[in-house]
N, C-alpha and C positions, 0 to 999 in steps of 0.2 A: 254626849258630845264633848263635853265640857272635862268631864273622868279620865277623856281618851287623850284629850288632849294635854291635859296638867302629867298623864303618864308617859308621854311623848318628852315632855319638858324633863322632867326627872331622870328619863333615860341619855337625854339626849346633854344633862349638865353630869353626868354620871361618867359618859362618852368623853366628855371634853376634859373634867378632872382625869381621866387614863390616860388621856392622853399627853396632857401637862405636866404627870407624874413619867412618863417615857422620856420629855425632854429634860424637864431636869435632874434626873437619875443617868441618864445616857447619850446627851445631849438632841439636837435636832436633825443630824444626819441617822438617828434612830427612830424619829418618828412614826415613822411607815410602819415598824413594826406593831406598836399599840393600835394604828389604822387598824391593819389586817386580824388583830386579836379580838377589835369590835366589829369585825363582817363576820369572820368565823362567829361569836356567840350569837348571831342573830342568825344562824343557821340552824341553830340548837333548838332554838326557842320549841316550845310546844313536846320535846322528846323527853326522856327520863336517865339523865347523868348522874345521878343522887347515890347512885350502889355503886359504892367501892372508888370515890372520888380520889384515892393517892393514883391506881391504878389510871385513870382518865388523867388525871396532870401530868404524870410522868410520860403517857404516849403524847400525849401534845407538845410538851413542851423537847421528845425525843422526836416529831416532825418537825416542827419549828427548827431544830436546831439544822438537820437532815437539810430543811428550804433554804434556811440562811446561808448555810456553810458550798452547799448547790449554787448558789446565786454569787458568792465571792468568787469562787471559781470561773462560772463562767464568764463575768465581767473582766478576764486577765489577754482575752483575746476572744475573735469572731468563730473557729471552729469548736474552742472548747466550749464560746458558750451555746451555741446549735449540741454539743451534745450530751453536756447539763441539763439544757433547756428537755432535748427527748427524754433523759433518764428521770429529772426529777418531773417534770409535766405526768408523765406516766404512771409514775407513783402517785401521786396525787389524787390521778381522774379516777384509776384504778380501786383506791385506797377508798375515795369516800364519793362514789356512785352506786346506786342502789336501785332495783325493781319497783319497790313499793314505798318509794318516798322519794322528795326531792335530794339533789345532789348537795353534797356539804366543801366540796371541792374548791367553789369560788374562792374564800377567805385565805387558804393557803396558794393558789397560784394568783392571785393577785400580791401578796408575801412575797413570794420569788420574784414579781414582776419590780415592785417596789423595790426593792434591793438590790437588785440586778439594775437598775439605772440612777441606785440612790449606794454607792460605791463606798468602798472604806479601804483605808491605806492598810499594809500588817500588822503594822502599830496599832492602827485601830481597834483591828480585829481581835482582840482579847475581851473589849466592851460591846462589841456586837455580839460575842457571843452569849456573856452575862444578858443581854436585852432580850437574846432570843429565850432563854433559860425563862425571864423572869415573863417574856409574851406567853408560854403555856400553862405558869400559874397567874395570870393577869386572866386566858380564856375563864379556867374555871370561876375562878372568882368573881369575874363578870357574870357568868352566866349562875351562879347560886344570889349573884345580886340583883340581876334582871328578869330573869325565869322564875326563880320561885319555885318550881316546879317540887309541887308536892301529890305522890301519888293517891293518897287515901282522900284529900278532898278533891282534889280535880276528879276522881273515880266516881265517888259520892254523889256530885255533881251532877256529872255524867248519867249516873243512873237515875237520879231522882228525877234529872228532867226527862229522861226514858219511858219512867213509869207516869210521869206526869202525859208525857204524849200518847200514852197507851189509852188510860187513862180516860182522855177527850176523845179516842176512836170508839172504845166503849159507848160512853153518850152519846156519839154520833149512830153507831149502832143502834140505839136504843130508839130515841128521835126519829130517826129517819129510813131504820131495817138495813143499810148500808154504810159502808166506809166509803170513802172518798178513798182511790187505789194510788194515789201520791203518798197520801199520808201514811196509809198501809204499810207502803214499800219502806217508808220514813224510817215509819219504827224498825222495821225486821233489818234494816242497813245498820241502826242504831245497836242493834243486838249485838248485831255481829260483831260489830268491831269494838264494843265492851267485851264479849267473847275473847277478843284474838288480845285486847290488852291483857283482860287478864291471866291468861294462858303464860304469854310473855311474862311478866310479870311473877308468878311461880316457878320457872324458870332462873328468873335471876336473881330474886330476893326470897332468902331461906328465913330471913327471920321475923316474917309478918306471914308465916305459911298457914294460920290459923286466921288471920284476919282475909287473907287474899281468896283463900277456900270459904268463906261465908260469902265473898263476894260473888265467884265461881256458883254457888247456889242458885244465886240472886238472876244471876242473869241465865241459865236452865230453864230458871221456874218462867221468865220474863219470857222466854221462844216460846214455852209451852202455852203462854195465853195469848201470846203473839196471832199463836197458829188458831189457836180456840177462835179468837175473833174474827180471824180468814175463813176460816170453815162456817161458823154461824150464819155467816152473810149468805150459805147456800140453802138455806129452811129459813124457815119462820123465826122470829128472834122471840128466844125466853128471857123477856125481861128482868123477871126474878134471880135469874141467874148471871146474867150480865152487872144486874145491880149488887151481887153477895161479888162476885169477881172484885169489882170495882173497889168496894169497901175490904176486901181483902189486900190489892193493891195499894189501899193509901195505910194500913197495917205493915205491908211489908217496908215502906216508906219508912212509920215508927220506926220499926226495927233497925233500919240503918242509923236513925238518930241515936237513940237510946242502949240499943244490944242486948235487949231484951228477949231472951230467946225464951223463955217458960211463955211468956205470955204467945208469942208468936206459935210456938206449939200448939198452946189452946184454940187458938184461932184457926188454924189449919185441921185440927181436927173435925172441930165444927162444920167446917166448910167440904171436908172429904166425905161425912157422915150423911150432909147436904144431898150431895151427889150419888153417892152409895143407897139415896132409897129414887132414886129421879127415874123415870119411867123411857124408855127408848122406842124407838122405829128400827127395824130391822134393815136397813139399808147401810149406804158408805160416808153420809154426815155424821151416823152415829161417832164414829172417830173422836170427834172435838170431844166430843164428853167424856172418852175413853182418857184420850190425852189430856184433859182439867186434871182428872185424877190419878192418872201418871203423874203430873207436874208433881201436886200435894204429897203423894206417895215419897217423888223422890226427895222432896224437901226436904218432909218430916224425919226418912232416913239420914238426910246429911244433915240434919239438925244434931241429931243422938249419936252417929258416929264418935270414936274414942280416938285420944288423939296420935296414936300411933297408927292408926289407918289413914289420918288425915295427911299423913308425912309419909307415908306409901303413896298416897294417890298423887302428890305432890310429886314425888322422886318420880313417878310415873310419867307423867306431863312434862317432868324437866330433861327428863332421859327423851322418850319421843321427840321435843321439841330441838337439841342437843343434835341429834340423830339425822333431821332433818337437816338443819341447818348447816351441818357436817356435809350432806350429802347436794346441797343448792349451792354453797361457797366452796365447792371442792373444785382447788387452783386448778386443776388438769382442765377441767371440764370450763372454767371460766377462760382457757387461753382458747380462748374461739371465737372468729370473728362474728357470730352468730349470739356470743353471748354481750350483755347489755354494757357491762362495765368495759371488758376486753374491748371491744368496738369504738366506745366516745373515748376510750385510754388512749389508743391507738393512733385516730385521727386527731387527738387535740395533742398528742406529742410529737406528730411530725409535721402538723399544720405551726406549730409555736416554734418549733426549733427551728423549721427554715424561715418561717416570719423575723424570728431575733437575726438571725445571722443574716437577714438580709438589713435588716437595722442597724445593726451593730458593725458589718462590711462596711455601708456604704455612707455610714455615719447620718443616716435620715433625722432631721430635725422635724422636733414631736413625735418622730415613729413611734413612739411608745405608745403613744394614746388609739395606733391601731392595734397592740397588742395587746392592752389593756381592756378593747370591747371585742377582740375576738376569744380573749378566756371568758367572759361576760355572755358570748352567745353560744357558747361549747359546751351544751346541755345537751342530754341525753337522746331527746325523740325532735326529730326533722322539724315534725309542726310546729312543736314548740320555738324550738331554735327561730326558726320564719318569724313567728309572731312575736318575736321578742326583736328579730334585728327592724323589723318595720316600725316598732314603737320607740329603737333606739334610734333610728335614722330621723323619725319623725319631729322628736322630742329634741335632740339633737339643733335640728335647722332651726327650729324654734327656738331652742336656747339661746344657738349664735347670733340672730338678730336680735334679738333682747340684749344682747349684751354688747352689740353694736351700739344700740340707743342708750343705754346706761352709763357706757363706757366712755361715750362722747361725754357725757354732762361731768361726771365724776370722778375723771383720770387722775386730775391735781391734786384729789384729796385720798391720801393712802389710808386715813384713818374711817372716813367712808365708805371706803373699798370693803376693808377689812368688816365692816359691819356689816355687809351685803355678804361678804361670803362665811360669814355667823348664819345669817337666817337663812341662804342655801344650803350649809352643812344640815340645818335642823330641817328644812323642809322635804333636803333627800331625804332625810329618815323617816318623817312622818306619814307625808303622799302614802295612798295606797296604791294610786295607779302608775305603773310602771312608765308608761309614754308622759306624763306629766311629773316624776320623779327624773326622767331624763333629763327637762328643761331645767332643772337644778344641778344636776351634776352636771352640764355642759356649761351653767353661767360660775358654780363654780369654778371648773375646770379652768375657765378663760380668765376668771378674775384673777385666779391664783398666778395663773402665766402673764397675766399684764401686769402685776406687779413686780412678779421673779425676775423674768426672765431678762438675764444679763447682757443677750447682742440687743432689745431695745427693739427688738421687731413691734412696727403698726399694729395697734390692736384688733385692724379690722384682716389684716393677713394673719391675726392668731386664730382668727375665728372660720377664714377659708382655708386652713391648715384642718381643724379642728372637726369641721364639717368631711373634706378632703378624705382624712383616714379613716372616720368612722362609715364613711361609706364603704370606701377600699374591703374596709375589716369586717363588712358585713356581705358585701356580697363575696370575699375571700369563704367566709363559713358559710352561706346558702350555699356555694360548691359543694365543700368540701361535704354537708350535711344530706344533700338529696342524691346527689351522685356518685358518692364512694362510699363504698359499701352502708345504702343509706335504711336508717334503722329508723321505720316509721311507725308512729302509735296503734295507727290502725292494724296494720299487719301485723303487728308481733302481738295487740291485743284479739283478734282471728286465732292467733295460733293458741293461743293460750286457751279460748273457748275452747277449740276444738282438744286440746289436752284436754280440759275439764271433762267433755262427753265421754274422752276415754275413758279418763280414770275415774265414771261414777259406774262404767259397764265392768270395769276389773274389778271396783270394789264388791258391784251383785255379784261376779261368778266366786266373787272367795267367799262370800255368804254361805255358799252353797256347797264349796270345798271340801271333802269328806276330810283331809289332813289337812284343811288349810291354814296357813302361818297367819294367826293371829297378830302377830308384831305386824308384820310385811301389812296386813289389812287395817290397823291403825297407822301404820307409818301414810301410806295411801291419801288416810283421812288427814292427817295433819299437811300431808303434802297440798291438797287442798287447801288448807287454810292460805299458804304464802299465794295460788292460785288466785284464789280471791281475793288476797290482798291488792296485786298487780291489775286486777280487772280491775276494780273498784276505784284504786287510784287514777288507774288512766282514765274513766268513765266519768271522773269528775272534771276532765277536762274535755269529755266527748260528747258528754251529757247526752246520753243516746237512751230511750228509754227502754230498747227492745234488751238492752243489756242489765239495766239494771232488773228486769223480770225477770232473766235469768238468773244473777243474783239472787234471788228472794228464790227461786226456784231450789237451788243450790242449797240454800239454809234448811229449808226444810227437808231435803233427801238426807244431809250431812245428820240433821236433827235424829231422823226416822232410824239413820241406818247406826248413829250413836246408842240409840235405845233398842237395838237388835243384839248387839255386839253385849251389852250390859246385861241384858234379860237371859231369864234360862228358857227362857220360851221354845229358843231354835232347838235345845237340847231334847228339853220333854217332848217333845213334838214334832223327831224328825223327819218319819215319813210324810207327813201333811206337809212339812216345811218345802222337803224336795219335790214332792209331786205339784205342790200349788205354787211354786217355782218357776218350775218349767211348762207348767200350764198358764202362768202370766206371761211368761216369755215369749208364747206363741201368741198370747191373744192381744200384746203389741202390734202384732202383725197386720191386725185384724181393725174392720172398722167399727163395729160393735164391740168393744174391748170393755167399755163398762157395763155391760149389759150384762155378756159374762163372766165379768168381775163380784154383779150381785148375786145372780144365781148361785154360784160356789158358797158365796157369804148367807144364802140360804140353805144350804146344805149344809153348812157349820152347825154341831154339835154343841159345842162349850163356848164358851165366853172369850177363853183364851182362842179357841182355834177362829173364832172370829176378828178379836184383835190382830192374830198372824196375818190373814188374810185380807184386812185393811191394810196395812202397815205395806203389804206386797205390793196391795193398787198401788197406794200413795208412792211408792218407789217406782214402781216400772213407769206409772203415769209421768216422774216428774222428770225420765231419765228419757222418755218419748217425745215430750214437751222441749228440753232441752234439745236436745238433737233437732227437731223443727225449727225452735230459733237461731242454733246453730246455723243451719240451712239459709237462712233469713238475712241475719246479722254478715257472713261473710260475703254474701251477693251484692250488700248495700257496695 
């Protein structure tokens, strides 16, 4: 509590030295810009700016100038600023709204907003524009000061408390013959999205491609016991085995410490050796065991790999992933009102444009503070937006009577004042909750204008002013958000399942493709990846659990069908591959589907034609499954 809070302190004397440094470098009609440079880095927080930091200063401090230069303009009259306001609002929302993460947009249209009412002569304007210059190298350097953000230990982290939670399911395994199916899902969500970092990751940084591929292992080998413990819970549990897993797991642990790869070899041999004499049931749990030693298999392979393969497999992953993202950010296809960015671009550039121009027409006094909370509620999905303008509305009333009662006691005293809106400044920042971070920025708000403000208006009509437009401006965006063209979480996370169900039914028929384009069938897979990304994000705001099963459903098809694509299995073994194909296909159909699943797996020959024919269930089954909660999920 105490850590959290002395970090709160540090950031928040860090905030105010920036800001001190804006005014006397560019005086106090510049201040707003250093504001807007500490909203922008607490956007960042948590993301990876670290590769190729001249590149990231330069587009910043090339927006910044874009917002600034936008915002003088349009303060020169009411129609150019309505069509400053659309061209640059649009860049903006356009610029930094995103699928699978929050929006980064606030910081710079709160910029325009700020400048745009905080005006400069043309004289001036030669130092606004050095301020802007100097606000995108103030961004990064705030955020290499505040963030930290280092990929190998937050990674590290990351994984070890992975393996650590794996780990306790194991024990619970062991204890009790079950996992508790929360914790289950815990982990294999955990995988995943170590998975998609470090994928990213290989992609953008070329010269840790040797450390980032050891990681890449790590988290393989982690789905592969992931899955072992999922399956286990469906037999009897081999303690013995569960207990050599375990103690393997706190080895691979070592290994991340130390880098100790000979010894980790040894250990994995051991442990494959283990497994290679262990006794089986002819049935479809056999699998887990199959898959332990796949996992060790593929390890010990990408242990001993040379390093000119390892910068193939890399270039691999970065070209795929290059490919994709070409193919999701490609402008044509984004100018649609159906896509995510084009849509909240769209509505928040003609909702702000006619907002200013009616401000700026008809000279509204404090209008700004409604446009101020309606770039503040111009977030991407409806719900969201809702739930945020009720906690603004809320938080808000409450502020303004507080600052009625304050305001009375402490008018006379300016030095007072100003110490009240010190520990509002700090306590916006700190609050975690949005509807009680309101009541601070609303008693700031008021303090800051009962002191400014030069016509000497009543405090208590600053505050039904203050009240007044944040309501205006919020139920201005409940409009604008639910009923034109209104883009709601639920719906566009529907569509997105039902995408997924396709594209796991396209990836089996290219399986099966006698010419089939192996690029097109990985691109498929990675395309998935952003899929999931998008589900996953919204679902932590939907908290739905039918969706996160599908989720964990999805890892393992994506897992299966990775290890199909890699194996020469399909090759040596094509006729059995296409007839036990199209014989699972049908018995989808069917309500005895595993029944006839094991028959066939008793008619298996080889080892391998057993594995093929596992690996099939496990696919048709999880592509069956899906499609039911499909079914399910889009009814709620």
């Amino acid at each position: 509590m105490w850590k959290k809070q002395i970090m709160y302190l540090k950031m928040f004397l860090i905030v105010v030295i920036s800001i001190l440094i804006f005014v006397l470098l560019f005086g106090k009609e510049n201040l707003f810009i250093g504001l807007a440079a500490v909203i922008t880095v607490t956007t960042m927080f948590g993301e990876d700016y670290t590769i190729n930091p001249i590149h990231h200063t330069l587009y910043f401090t090339g927006v910044e100038l874009f917002v600034g230069l936008g915002a003088y303009f349009a303060g020169l009259n009411p129609i150019l600023g309505a069509i400053m306001t659309l061209i640059v609002s649009f860049f903006i929302y356009f610029s930094f709204t995103y699928d699978t993460k929050p929006t980064k947009a606030l910081g710079f249209i709160q910029l325009y907003l700020f400048l745009l009412y905080e005006p400069v002569t043309t004289s001036e304007l030669p130092k606004r524009v050095f301020a802007l210059i100097f606000g995108g190298i103030v961004i990064m350097t705030l955020y290499y000061t505040l963030a930290r953000y280092n990929f190998n230990n937050i990674f590290n982290k990351s994984i070890k408390g992975c393996i650590n939670s794996l780990i306790e399911n194991l024990n619970e395994l062991i204890n009790t013959g079950c996992i508790e199916k929360d914790n289950s899902e815990k982990v294999a969500l955990m995988i995943k999205e170590l998975e998609i970092k470090v994928h990213e990751r290989l992609e953008l940084d070329k010269n840790q491609v040797y450390s980032i591929y050891s990681k890449d292992l790590i988290v393989v080998f982690l789905k592969r016991v992931s899955s072992l413990s999922s399956e286990a819970m469906k037999r009897a549990v081999n303690k013995e085995l569960i207990k050599k897993t375990i103690e393997l797991l706190k080895n691979v642990q070592d290994f991340i410490e130390d880098g100790n790869k000979e010894k980790l070899k040894n250990i994995l041999n051991e442990y494959y050796n283990y497994l290679d004499s262990f006794k089986l049931r002819d049935d479809l749990d056999r699998y887990s065991y199959y898959n332990a030693k796949l996992s060790v298999k593929e390890f010990l392979q990408g242990l001993n790999v040379k390093e000119n393969q390892i910068e193939s497999y890399s270039n691999y992953i970065a070209n795929f992933l290059k490919a994709l993202k070409s193919n999701s950010n490609n402008f044509r296809k984004s100018l649609n009102i159906r896509s995510l960015r084009f849509n909240l671009a769209v509505k928040a550039a003609i909702t702000l444009a006619f907002s200013v121009f009616i401000v700026n027409y008809f000279e509204i006094f404090q209008g700004k503070w409604a446009l101020f909370t309606i770039s503040l509620l111009l977030i991407p999905y409806a719900e969201q937006s809702n739930k945020k303008a009720k906690a603004r509305v809320l938080g808000t009333i409450i502020g303004a009577i507080l600052f009625n009662v304050i305001f009375y006691f402490i008018q006379s005293n300016v030095m007072l004042i100003f110490a009240f809106i010190v520990v509002c400044i700090y306590l916006s920042m700190s609050v975690v909750s949005y509807k009680i971070r309101c009541i601070f920025i609303t008693l700031n708000a008021l303090l800051m204008a009962g002191v400014m403000d030069p016509s000497h208006t009543p405090y208590y009509v600053l505050s039904e002013y203050r009240v007044f437009f944040i309501l205006i401006a919020s139920i201005i965006v409940a409009i604008v958000m639910n009923y034109i063209f209104p883009y709601k979480m639920k719906d566009e996370t529907n569509k997105a399942i039902k995408l997924y169900v396709y594209l796991n039914e396209r990836i089996l028929d290219g399986l099966i493709e006698e010419n089939s384009d192996k690029e097109k069938l990985v691109l498929s897979f990675f395309e998935s990846y952003r899929i999931w990304k998008k589900i996953n994000y919204n679902n932590k705001e939907m908290k739905s659990e039918q969706i996160q099963e599908l989720l964990i459903l999805q890892n393992d098809f994506v897992s299966d069908v990775n290890f199909l694509i890699k194996s020469p299995m399909i090759h040596n073994n094509k006729s059995l591959f296409k007839k036990s194909f199209e014989d699972f296909k049908n018995y989808t159909k069917k309500k005895d589907f595993e029944d006839l699943a094991i028959e066939d797996l008793e008619k298996a020959k080889t080892e391998e034609e057993r594995l093929i024919l596992v690996l099939l269930y496990k696919l048709f089954y999880v592509v069956k499954e899906m499609r039911k909660l499909s079914d399910l999920i889009c009814k709620e």
